[in-house]
C-alpha positions, 0 to 999 in steps of 0.5 A, a space after each residue: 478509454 474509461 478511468 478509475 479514480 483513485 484516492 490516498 487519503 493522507 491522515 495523522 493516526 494517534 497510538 494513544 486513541 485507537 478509537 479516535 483513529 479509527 473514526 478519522 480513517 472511516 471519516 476520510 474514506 467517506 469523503 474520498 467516496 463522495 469525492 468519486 473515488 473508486 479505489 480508495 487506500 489508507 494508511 498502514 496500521 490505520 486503526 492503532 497508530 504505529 508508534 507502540 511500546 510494548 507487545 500488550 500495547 499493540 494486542 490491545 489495539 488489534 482487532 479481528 477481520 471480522 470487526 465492526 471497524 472493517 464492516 464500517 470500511 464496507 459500509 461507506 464503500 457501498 455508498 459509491 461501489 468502492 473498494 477499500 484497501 487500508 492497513 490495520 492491526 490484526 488479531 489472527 485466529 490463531 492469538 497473534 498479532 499481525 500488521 495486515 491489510 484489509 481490502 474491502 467491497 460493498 459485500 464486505 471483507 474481500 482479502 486480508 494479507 499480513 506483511 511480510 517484511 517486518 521494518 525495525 521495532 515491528 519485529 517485536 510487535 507483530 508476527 510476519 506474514 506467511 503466505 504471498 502477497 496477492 493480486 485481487 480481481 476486484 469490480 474497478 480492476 486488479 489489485 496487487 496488495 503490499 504493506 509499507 517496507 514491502 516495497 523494498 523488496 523489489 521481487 514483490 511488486 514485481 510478482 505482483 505486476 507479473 500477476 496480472 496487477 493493474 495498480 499496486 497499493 501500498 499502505 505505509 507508515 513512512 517515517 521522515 528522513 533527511 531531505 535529498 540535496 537537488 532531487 526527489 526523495 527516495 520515497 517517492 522515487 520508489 513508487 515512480 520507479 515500480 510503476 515504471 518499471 513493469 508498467 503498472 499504476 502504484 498508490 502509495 498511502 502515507 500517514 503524516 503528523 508526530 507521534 510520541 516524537 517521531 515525525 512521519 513523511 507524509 509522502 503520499 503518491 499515485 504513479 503512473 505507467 510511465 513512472 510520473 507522478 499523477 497525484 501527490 506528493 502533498 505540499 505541506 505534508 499535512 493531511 489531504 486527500 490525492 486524486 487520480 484518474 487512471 486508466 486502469 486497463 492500459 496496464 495490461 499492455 506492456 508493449 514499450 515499441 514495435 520490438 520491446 515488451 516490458 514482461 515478454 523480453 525477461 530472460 528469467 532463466 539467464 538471470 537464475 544463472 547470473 544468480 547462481 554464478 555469483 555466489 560460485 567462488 572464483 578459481 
């Protein structure tokens, strides 16, 4: 069965040099191209950096879906037939300011989504996202697109995977946490949990490095559908480029056994009621 490889290029972005984050995003996708990537995902907020102080701070690093920065993203995808999914920050239309992603094509801008759940001090920065996540049938197969805390939210990547996803891609700025005594860290154990889960490829990309005192995890991983890990975590927590070759299509069989499908057995109706019982009061 033929493979698509996938690439997470792990980069540390600087709030204070947007330009020069810029550069370093557009540098690691032209290498993960030339290392023979298909699909490649950066970090969220590639373009900025994440550790803003003030609303004027992030509209003056947002840029507009129409940028030279994403024309760029386009320009080394087309030096292997790649798509790109990379976060940056936004300049809506309509004079907001969003924490967006861009995936991106030889022929340009294929799909914008903006987050929609806001983590901690984004709230102050950016508007959320109002329309749903989606699935993009892309040349190298179908994306479904999410941003960092989405994640969390496990009706997402679940929609996502019930939308006919192959590979869930989530650019995230995941900031350092207590280490986990004798186990994974939770971070990890949320893209091999999602994958498992509905049987679907995820790519998490994170960033890494400090930025105006805050350590970030650099806890990049590509999952496979078995919820093994197949690429990552990188072992310094540095920068790095992750490479996995999936294949794709598999995900499109969700079958466990001769008896068990993963999507077939639901039984959404019963769990609508179970919802719905649970908020009733006891008499």
């Amino acid at each position: 069965m033929s493979t698509v490889r996938v690439a997470c290029c792990q980069l540390a972005t600087n709030v204070e040099d947007p330009e020069e984050s810029a550069a370093r995003t557009r540098a690691a996708i032209a290498e993960a191209v030339a290392g023979g990537a298909q699909i490649v995902v950066v970090p969220e907020l590639s373009n900025s950096g994440y550790m803003f102080r003030a609303e004027e701070e992030a509209r003056a690093a947002a840029v507009s879906a129409d940028d030279p920065l994403l024309a760029g993203w386009a320009a080394e995808a087309a030096g292997g037939d790649a798509v790109v999914i990379g976060g940056f920050c936004e300049l809506g239309m309509d004079g907001r300011v969003y924490n967006s992603l861009a995936l991106v094509d030889p022929d340009g801008v294929q799909a914008v989504y903006r987050k929609l759940h806001l983590w901690n001090e984004e709230n102050r920065w950016f508007v959320p996202g109002d329309q749903p996540a989606p699935v993009i049938d892309t040349r190298h197969g179908r994306i479904g697109l999410g941003i960092c805390h989405d994640i969390d939210f496990p009706e997402l990547p679940r929609g996502l995977a019930l939308g006919g996803a192959d590979l869930l891609a989530f650019p995230v700025n995941w900031p350092a946490g207590d280490p986990v005594p004798g186990g994974r860290p939770i971070l990890h154990s949320l893209a091999t949990t999602t994958a498992y889960l509905s049987k679907v490829f995820v790519a998490v990309c994170d960033r890494c490095g400090v930025e105006r005192g805050a350590e970030f995890e650099g806890a990049s991983v590509i999952a496979g559908l078995d919820g093994s890990l197949v690429a990552g975590p990188v072992e310094d927590r540095g920068e790095a480029i992750l490479y996995a070759d999936c294949a794709l299509s598999e995900a499109r069989d969700k079958r466990l056994n001769g008896y068990n499908d993963v999507f077939a057995d639901r039984r959404a109706d019963l769990y609508a009621r179970a919802l719905v019982e649970e908020r009733e009061p006891a008499l």
